[in-house]
PDB file of N, CA, C and O in Angstrom:
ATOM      1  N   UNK A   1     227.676 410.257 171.677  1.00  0.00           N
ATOM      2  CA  UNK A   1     228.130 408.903 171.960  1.00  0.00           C
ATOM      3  C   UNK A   1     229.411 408.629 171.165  1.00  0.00           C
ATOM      4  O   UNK A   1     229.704 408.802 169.982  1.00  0.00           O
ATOM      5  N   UNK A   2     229.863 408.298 171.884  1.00  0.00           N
ATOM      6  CA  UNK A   2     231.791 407.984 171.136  1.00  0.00           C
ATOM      7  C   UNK A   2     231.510 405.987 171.179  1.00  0.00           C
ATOM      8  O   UNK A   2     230.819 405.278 171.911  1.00  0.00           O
ATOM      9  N   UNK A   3     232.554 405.640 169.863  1.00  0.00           N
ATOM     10  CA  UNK A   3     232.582 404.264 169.365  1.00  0.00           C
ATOM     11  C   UNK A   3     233.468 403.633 170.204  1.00  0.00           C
ATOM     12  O   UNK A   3     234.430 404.248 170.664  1.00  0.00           O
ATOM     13  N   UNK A   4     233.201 402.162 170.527  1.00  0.00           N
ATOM     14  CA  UNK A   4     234.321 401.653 170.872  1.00  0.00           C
ATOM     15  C   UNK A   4     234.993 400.799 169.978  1.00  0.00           C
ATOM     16  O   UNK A   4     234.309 400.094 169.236  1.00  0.00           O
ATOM     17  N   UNK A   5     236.378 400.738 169.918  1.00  0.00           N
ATOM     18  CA  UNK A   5     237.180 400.138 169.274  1.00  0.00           C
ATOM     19  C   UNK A   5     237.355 398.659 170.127  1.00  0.00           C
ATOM     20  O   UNK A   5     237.601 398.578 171.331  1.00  0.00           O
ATOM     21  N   UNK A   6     237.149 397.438 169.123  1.00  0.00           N
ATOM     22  CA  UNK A   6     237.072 395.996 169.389  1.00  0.00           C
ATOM     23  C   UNK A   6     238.648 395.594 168.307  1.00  0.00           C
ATOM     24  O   UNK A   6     238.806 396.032 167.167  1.00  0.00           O
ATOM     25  N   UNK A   7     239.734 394.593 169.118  1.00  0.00           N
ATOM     26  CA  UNK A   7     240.795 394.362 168.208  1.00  0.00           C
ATOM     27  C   UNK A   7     241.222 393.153 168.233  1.00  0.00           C
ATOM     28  O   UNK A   7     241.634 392.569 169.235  1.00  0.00           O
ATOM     29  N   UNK A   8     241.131 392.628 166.910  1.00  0.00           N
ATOM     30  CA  UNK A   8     241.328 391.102 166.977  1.00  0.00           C
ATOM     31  C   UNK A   8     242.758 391.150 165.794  1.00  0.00           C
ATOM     32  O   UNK A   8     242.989 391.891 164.839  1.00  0.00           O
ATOM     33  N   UNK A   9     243.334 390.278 166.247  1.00  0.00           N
ATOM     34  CA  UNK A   9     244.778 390.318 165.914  1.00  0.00           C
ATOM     35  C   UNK A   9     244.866 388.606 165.490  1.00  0.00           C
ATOM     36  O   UNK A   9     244.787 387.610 166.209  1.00  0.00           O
ATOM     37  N   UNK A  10     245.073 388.758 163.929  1.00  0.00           N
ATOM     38  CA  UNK A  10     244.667 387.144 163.056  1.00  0.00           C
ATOM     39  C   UNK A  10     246.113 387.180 162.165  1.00  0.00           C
ATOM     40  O   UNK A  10     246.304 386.580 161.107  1.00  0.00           O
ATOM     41  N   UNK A  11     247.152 388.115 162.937  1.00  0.00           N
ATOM     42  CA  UNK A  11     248.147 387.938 161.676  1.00  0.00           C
ATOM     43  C   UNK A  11     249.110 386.520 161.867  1.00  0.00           C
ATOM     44  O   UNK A  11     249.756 386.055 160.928  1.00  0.00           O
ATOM     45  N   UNK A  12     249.097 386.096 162.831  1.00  0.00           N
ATOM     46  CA  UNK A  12     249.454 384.678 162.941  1.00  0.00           C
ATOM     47  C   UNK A  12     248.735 383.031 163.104  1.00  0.00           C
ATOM     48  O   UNK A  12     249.104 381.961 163.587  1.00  0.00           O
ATOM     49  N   UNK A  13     247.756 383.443 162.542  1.00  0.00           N
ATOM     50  CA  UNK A  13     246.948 382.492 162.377  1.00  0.00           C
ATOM     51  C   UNK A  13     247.085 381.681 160.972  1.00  0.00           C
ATOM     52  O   UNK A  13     247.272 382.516 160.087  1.00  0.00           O
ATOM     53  N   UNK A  14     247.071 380.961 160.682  1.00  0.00           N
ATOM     54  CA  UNK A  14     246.473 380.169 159.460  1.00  0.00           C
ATOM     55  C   UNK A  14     245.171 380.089 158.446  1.00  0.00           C
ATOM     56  O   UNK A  14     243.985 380.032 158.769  1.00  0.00           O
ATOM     57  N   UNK A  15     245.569 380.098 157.537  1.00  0.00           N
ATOM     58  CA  UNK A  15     244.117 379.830 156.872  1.00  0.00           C
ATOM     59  C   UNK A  15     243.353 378.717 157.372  1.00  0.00           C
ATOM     60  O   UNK A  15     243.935 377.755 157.874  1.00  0.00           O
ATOM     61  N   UNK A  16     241.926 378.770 157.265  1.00  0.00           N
ATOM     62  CA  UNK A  16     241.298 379.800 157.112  1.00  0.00           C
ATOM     63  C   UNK A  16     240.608 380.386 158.176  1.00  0.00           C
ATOM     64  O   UNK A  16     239.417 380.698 158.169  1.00  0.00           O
ATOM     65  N   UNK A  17     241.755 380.582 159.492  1.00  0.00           N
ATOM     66  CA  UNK A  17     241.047 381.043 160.726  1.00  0.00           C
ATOM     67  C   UNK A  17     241.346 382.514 160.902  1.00  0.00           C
ATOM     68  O   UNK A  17     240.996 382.940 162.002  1.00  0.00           O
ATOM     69  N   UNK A  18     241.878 383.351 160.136  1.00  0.00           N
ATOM     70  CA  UNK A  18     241.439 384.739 160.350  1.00  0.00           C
ATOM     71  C   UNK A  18     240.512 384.855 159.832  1.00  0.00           C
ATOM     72  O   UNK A  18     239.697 385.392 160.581  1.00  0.00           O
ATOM     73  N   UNK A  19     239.976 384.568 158.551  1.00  0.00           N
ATOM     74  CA  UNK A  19     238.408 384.529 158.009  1.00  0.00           C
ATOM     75  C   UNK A  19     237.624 384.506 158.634  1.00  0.00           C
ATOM     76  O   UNK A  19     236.681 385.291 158.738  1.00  0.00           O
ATOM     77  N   UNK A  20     237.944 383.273 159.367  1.00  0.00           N
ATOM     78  CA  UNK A  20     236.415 382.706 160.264  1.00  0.00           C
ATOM     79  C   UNK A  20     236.460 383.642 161.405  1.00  0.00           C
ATOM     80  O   UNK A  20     235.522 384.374 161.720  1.00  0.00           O
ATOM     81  N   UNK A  21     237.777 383.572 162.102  1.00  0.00           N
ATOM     82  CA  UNK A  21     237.539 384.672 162.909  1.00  0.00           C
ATOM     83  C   UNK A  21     237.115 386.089 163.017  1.00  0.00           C
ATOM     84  O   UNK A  21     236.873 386.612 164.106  1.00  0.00           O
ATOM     85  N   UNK A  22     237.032 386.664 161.960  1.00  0.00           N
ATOM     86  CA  UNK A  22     236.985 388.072 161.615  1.00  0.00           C
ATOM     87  C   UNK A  22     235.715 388.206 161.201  1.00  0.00           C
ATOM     88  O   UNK A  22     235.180 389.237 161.607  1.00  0.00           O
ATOM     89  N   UNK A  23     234.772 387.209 160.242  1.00  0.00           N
ATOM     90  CA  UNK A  23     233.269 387.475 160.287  1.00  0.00           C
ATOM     91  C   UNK A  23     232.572 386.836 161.691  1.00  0.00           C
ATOM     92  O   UNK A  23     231.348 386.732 161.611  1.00  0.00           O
ATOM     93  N   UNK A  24     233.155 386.411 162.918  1.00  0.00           N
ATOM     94  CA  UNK A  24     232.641 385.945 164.245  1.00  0.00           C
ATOM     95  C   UNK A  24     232.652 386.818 164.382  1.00  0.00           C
ATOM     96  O   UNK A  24     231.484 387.202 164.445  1.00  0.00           O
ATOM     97  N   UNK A  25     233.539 387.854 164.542  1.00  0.00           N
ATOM     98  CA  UNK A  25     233.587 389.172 165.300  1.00  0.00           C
ATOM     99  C   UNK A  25     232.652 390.269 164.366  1.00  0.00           C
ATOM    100  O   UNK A  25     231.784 391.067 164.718  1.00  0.00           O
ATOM    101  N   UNK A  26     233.000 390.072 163.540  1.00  0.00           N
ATOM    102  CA  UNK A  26     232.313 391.322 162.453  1.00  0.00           C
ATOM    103  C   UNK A  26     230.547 391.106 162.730  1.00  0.00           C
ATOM    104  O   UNK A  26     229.569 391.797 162.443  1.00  0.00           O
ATOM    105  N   UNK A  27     230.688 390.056 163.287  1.00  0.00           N
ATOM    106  CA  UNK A  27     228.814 389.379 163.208  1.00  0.00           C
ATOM    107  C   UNK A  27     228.387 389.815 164.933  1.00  0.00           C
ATOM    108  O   UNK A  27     227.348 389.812 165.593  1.00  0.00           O
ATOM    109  N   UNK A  28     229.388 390.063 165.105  1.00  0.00           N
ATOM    110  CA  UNK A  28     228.650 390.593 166.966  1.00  0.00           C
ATOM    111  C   UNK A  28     229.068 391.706 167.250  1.00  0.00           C
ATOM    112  O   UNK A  28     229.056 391.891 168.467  1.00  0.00           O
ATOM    113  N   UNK A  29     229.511 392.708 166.551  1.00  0.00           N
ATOM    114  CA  UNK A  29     228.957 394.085 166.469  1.00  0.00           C
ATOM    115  C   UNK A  29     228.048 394.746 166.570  1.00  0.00           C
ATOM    116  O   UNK A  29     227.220 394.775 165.659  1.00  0.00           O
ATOM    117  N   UNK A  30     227.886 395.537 167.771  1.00  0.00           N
ATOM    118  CA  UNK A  30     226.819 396.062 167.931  1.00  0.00           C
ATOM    119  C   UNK A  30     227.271 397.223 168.009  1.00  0.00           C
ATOM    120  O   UNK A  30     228.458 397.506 168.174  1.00  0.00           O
ATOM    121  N   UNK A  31     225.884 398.392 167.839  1.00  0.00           N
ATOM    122  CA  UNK A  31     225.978 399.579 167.391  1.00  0.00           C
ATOM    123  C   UNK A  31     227.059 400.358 168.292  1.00  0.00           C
ATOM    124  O   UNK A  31     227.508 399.996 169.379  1.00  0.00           O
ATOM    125  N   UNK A  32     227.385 401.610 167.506  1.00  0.00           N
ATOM    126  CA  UNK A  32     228.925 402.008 168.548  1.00  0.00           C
ATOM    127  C   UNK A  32     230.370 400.986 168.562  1.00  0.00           C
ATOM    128  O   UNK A  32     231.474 401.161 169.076  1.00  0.00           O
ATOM    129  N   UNK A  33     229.937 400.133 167.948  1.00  0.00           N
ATOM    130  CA  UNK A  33     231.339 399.442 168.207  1.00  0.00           C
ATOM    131  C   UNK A  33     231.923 399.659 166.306  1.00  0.00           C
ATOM    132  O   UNK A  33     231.491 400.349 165.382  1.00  0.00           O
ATOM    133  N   UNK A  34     233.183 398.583 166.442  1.00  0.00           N
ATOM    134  CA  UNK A  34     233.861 398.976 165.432  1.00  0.00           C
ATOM    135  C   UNK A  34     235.028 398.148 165.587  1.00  0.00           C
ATOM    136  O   UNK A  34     235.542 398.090 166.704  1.00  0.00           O
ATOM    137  N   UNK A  35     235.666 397.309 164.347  1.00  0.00           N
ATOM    138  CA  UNK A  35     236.485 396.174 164.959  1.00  0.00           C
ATOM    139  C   UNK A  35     237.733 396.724 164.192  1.00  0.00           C
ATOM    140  O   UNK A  35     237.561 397.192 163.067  1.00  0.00           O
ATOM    141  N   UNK A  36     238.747 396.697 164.647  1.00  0.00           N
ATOM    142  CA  UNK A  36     240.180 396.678 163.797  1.00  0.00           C
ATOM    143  C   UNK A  36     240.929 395.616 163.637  1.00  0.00           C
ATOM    144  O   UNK A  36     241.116 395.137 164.756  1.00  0.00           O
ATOM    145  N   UNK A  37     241.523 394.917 162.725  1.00  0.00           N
ATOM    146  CA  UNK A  37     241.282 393.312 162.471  1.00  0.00           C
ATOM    147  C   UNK A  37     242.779 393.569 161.965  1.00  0.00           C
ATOM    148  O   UNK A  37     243.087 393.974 160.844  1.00  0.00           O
ATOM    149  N   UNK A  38     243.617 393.264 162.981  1.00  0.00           N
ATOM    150  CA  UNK A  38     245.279 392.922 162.214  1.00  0.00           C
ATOM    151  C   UNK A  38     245.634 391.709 161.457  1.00  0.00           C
ATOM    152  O   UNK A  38     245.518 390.684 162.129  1.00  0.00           O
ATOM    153  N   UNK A  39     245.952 391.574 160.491  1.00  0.00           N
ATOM    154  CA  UNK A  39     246.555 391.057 158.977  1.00  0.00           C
ATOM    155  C   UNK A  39     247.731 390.741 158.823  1.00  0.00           C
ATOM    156  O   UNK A  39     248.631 391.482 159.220  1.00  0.00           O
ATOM    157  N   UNK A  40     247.938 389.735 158.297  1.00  0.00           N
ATOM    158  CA  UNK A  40     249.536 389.847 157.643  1.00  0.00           C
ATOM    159  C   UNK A  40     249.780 390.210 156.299  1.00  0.00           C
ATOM    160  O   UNK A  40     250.821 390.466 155.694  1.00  0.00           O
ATOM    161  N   UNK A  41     248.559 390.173 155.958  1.00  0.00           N
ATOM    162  CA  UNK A  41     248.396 390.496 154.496  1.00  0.00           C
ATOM    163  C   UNK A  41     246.491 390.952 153.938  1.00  0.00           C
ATOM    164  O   UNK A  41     245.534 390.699 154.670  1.00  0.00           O
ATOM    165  N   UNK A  42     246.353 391.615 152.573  1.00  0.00           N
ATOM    166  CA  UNK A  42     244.901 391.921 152.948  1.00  0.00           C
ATOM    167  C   UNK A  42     244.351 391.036 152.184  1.00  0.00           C
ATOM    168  O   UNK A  42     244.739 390.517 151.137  1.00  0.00           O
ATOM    169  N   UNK A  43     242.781 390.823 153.216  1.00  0.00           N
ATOM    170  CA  UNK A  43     242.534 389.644 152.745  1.00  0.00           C
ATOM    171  C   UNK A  43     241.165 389.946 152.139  1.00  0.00           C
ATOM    172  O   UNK A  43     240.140 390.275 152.736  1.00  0.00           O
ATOM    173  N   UNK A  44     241.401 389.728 150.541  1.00  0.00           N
ATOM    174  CA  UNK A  44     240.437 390.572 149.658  1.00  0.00           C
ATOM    175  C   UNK A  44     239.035 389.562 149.562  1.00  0.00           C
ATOM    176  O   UNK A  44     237.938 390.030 149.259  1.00  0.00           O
ATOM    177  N   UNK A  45     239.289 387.875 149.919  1.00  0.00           N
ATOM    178  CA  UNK A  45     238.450 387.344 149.889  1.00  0.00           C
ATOM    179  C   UNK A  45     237.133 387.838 151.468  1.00  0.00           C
ATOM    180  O   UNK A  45     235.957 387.476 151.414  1.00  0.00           O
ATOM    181  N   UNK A  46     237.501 388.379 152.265  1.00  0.00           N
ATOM    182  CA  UNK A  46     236.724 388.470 153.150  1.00  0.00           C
ATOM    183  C   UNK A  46     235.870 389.715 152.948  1.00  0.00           C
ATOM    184  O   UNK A  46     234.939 389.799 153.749  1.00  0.00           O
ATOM    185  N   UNK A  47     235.980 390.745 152.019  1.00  0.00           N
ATOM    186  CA  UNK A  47     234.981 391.623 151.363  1.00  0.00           C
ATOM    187  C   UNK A  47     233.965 391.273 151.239  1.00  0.00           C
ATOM    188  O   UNK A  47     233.167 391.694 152.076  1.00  0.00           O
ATOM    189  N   UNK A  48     233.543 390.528 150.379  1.00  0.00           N
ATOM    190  CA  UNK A  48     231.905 390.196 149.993  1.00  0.00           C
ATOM    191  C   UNK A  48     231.038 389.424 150.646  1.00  0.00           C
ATOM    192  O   UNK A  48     229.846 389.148 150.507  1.00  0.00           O
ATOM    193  N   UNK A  49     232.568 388.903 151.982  1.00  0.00           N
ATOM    194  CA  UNK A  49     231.321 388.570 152.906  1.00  0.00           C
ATOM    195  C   UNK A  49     231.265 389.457 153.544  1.00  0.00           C
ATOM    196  O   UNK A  49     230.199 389.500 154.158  1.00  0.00           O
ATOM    197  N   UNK A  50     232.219 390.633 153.828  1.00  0.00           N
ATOM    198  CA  UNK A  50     231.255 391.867 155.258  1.00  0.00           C
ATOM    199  C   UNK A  50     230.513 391.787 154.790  1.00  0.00           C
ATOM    200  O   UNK A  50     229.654 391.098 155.339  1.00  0.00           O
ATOM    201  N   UNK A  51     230.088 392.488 153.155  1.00  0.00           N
ATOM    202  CA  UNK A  51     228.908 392.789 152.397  1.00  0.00           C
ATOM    203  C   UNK A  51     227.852 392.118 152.705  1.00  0.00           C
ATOM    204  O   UNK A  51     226.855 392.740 153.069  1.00  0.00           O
ATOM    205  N   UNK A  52     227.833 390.651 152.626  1.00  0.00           N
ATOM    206  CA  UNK A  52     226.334 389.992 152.864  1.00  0.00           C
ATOM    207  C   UNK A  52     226.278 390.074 154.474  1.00  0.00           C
ATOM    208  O   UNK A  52     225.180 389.951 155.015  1.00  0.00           O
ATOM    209  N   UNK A  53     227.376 390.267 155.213  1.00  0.00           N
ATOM    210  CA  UNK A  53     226.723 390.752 156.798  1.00  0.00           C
ATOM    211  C   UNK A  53     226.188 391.987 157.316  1.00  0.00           C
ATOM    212  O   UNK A  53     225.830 392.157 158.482  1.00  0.00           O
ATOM    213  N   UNK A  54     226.134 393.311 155.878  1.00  0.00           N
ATOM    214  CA  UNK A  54     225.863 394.447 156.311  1.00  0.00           C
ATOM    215  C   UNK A  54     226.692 395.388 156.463  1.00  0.00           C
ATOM    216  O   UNK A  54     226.353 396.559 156.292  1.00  0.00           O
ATOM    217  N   UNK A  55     228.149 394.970 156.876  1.00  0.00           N
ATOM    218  CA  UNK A  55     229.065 395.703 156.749  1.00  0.00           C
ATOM    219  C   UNK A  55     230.009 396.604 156.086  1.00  0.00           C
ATOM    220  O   UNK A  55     230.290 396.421 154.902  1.00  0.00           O
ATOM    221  N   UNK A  56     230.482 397.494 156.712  1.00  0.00           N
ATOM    222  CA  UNK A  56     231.788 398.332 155.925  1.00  0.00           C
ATOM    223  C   UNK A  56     232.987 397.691 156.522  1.00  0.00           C
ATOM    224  O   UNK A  56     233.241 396.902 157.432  1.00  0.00           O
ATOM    225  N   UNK A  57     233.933 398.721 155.154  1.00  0.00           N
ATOM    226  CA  UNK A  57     235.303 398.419 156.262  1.00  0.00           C
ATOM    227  C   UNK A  57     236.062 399.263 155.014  1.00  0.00           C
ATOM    228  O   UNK A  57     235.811 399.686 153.886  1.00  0.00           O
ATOM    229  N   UNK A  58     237.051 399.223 155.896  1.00  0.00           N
ATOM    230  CA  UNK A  58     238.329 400.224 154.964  1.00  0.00           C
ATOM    231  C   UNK A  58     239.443 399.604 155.884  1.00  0.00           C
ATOM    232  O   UNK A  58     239.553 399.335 157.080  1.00  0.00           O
ATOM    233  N   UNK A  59     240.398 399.484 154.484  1.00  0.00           N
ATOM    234  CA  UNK A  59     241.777 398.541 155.082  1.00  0.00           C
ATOM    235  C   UNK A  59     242.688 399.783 154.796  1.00  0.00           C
ATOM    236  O   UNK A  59     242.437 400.705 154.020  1.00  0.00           O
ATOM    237  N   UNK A  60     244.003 399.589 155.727  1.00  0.00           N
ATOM    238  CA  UNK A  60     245.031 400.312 155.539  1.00  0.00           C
ATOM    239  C   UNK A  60     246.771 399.472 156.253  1.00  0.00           C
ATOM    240  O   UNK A  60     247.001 398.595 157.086  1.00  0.00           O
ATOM    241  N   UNK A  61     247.625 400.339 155.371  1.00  0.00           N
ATOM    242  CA  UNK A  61     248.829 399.214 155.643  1.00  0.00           C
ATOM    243  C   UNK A  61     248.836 399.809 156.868  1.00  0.00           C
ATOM    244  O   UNK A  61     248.395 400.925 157.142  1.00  0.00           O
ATOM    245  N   UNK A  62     249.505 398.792 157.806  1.00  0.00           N
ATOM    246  CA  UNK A  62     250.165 398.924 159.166  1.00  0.00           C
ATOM    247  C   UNK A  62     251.412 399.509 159.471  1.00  0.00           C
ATOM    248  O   UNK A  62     251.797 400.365 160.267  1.00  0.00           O
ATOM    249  N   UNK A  63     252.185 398.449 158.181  1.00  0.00           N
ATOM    250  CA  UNK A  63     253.525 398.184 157.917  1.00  0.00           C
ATOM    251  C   UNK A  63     253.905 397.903 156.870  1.00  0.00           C
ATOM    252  O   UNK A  63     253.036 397.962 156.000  1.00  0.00           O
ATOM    253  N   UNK A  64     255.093 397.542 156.483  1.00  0.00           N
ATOM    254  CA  UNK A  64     255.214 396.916 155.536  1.00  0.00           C
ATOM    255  C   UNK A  64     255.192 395.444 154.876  1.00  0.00           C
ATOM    256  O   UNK A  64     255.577 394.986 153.800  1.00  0.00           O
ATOM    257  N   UNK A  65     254.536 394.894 156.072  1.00  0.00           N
ATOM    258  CA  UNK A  65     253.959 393.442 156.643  1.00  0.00           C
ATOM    259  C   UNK A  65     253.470 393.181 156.844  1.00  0.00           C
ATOM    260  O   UNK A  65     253.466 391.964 157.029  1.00  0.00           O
ATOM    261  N   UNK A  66     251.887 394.289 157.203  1.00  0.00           N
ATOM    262  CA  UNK A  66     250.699 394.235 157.683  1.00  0.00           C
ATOM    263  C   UNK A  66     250.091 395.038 157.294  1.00  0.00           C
ATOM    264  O   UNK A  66     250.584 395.993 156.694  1.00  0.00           O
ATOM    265  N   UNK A  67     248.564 394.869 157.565  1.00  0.00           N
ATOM    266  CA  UNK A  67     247.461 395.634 157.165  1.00  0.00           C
ATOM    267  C   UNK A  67     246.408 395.406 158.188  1.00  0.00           C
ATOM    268  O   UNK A  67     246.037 394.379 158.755  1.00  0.00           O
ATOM    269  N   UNK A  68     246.005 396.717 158.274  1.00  0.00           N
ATOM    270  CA  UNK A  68     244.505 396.926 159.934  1.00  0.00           C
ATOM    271  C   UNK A  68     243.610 397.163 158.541  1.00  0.00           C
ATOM    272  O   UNK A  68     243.882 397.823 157.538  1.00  0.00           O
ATOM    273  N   UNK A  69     241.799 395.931 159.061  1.00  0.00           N
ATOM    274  CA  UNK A  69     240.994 396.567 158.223  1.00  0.00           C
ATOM    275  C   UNK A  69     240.096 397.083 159.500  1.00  0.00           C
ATOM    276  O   UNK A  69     239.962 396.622 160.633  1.00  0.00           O
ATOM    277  N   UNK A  70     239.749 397.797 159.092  1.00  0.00           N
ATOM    278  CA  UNK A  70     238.192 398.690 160.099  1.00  0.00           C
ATOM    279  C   UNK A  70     236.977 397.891 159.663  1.00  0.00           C
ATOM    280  O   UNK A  70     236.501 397.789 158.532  1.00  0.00           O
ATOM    281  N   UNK A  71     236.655 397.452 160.588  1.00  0.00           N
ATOM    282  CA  UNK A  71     235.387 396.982 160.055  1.00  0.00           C
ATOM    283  C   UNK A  71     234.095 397.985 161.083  1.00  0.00           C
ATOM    284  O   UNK A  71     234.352 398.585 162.127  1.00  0.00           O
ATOM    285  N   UNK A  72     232.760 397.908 160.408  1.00  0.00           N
ATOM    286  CA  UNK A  72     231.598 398.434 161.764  1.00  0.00           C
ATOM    287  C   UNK A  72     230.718 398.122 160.811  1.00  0.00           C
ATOM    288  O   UNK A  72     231.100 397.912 159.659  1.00  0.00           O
ATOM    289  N   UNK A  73     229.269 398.044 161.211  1.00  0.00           N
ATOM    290  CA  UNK A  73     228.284 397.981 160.843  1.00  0.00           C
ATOM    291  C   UNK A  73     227.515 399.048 160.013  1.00  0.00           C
ATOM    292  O   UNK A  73     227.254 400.096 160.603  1.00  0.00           O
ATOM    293  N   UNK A  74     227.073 398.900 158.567  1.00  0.00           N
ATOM    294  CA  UNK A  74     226.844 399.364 157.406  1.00  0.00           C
ATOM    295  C   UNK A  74     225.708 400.844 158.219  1.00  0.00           C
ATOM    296  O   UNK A  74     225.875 402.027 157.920  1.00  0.00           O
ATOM    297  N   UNK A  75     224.852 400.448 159.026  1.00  0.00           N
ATOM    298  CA  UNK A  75     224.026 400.930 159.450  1.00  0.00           C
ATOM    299  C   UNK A  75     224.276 402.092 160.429  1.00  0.00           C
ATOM    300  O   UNK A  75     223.463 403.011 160.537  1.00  0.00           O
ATOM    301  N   UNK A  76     225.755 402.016 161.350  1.00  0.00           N
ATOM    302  CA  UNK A  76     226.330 402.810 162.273  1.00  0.00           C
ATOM    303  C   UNK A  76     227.016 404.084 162.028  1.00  0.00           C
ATOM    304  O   UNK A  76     228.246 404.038 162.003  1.00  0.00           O
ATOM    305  N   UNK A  77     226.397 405.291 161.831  1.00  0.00           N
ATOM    306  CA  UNK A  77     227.320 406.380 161.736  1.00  0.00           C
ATOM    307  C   UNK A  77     227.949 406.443 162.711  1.00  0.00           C
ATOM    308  O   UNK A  77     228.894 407.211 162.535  1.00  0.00           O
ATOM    309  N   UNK A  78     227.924 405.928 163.922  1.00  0.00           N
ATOM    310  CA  UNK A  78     228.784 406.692 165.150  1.00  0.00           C
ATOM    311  C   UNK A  78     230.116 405.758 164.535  1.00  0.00           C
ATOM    312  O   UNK A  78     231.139 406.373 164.234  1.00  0.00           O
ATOM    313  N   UNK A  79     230.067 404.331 164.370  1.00  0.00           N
ATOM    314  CA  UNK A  79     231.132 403.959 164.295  1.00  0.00           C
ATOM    315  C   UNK A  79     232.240 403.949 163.485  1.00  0.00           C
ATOM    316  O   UNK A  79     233.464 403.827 163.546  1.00  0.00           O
ATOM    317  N   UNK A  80     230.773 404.235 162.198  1.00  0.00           N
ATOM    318  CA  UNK A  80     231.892 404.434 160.645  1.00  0.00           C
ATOM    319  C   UNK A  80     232.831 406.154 160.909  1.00  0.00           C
ATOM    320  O   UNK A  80     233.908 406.378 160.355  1.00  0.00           O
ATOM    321  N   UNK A  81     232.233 407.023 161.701  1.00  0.00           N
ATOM    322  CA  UNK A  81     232.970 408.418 161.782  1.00  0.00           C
ATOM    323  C   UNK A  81     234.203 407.259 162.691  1.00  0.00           C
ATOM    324  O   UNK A  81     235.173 406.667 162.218  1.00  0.00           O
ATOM    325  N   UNK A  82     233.826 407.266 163.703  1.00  0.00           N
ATOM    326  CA  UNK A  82     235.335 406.555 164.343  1.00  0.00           C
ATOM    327  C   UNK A  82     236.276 405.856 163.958  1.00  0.00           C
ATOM    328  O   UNK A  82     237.400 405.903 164.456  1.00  0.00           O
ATOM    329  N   UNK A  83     235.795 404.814 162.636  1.00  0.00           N
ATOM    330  CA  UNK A  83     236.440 403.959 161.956  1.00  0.00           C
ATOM    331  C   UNK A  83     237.348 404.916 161.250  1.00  0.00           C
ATOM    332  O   UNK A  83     238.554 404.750 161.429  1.00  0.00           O
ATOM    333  N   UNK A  84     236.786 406.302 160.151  1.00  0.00           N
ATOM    334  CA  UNK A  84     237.484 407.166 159.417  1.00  0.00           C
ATOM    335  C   UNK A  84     238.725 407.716 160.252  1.00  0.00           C
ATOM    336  O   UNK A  84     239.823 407.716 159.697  1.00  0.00           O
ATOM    337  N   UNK A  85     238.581 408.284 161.839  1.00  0.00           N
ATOM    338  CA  UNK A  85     239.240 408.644 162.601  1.00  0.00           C
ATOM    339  C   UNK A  85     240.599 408.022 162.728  1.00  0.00           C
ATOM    340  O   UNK A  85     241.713 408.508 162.529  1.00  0.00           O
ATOM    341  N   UNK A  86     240.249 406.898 163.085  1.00  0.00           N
ATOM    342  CA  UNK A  86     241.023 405.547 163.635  1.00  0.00           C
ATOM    343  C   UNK A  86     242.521 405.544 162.460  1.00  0.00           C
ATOM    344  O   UNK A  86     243.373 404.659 162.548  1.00  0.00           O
TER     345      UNK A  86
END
């Protein structure tokens, strides 16, 4: 079974609606999936909440203006291998 990639793009948004937006999405993940969450910057406060939703994630720069975090569910090997991929 191969992951699918889900992409929500919050780098022009305002506080605090990439937040909110990014644990909406991070919270309806289901197995196999895997979200890539574009940034304008990384947003270190939204860590400890994947954590209390179960989640992983690994951030990486885009640019020199941006940052993609991976998010998937703590529980999902299919997605966390895809996330590493990605």
């Amino acid at each position: 079974m191969s992951a699918r990639e889900r992409r929500l793009d919050v780098s022009g948004l305002e506080p605090c609606e990439p937040l909110e937006r990014t644990l909406a999405a991070a919270g309806e993940l289901v197995p196999g999936e895997f979200l890539r969450v574009l940034h304008r910057r990384e947003p270190f406060p939204l860590y400890p909440m994947l954590e209390q939703l179960g989640c992983a994630w690994r951030c990486q720069p885009g640019s020199t203006t941006s940052f993609e975090v991976l998010i998937w569910r703590g529980d999902d090997p299919v997605a966390a291998a895809a996330a590493a991929d990605a």
